[in-house]
N, C-alpha and C positions, 0 to 999 in steps of 0.2 A: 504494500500500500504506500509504502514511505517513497516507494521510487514513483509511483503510477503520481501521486501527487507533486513531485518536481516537476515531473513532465508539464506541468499548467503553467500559462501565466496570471498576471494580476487579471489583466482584461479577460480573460475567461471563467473569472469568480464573480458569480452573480448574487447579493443578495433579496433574498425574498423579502415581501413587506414585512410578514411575521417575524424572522428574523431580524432585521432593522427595530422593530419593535421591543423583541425581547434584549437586543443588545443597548438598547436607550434605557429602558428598564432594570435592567443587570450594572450597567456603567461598566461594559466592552466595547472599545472602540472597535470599527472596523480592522483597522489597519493589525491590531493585534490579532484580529482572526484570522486576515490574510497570510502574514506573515508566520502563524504557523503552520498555517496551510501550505505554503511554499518551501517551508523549512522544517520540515517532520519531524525534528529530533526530537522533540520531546513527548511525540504520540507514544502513548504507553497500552493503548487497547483499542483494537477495533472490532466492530460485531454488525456481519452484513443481518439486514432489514428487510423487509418485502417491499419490494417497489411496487409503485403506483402504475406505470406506464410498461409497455412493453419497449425494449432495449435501455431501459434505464437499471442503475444499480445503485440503490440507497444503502450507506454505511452511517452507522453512531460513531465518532473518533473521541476518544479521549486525550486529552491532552494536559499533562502536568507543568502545572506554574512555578510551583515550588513544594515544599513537602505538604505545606496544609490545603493547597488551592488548586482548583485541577478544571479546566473547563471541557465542557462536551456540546460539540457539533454533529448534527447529521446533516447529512450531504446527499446530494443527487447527482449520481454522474451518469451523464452520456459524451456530448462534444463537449463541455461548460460542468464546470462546478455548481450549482445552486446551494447556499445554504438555507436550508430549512428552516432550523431553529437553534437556538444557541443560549447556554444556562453556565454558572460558575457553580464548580461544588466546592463548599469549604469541608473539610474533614479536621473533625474537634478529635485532640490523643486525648483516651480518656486514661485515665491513672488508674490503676489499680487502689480499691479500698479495702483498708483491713478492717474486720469486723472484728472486733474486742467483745470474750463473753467472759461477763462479769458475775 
């Protein structure tokens, strides 16, 4: 996946309204979605979807930010990127707690 997605360029990444949406809402810029869309290193999971359309193939990508922030895109590829939709996951480390019986 990481090389199928070099092969794009900028102009071939389309976003959707919905996506523009949730990325206004999220407070992701474009340019950060792009950018790891063009630059994969840090996609850590991808999981193909059921496409909508015949010769299209839709993927969920995850993409780690740093160790607690990780955002996820799904995508639609034929000739063009379309992203779909687009969410940040924060991941809280929970501690372990000791239960003291008294």
């Amino acid at each position: 996946m990481k090389r199928k997605l070099k092969s794009y360029t900028e102009a071939q990444i389309i976003l959707k309204e919905h996506a523009m949406i949730r990325c206004a809402q999220r407070e992701i810029t474009k340019e950060t979605v792009v950018k790891q869309l063009l630059n994969p290193e840090n996609l850590i999971d991808v999981v193909e979807q059921e496409a909508k359309y015949v010769g299209e193939k839709k993927y969920k990508l995850v993409f780690e930010l740093s160790r607690s922030k990780s955002f996820i895109v799904v995508i639609s590829i034929n000739k063009v990127i379309n992203m779909v939709t687009i969410l940040i996951r924060y991941r809280k480390w929970i501690k372990p707690v000791e239960f003291k019986r008294e």
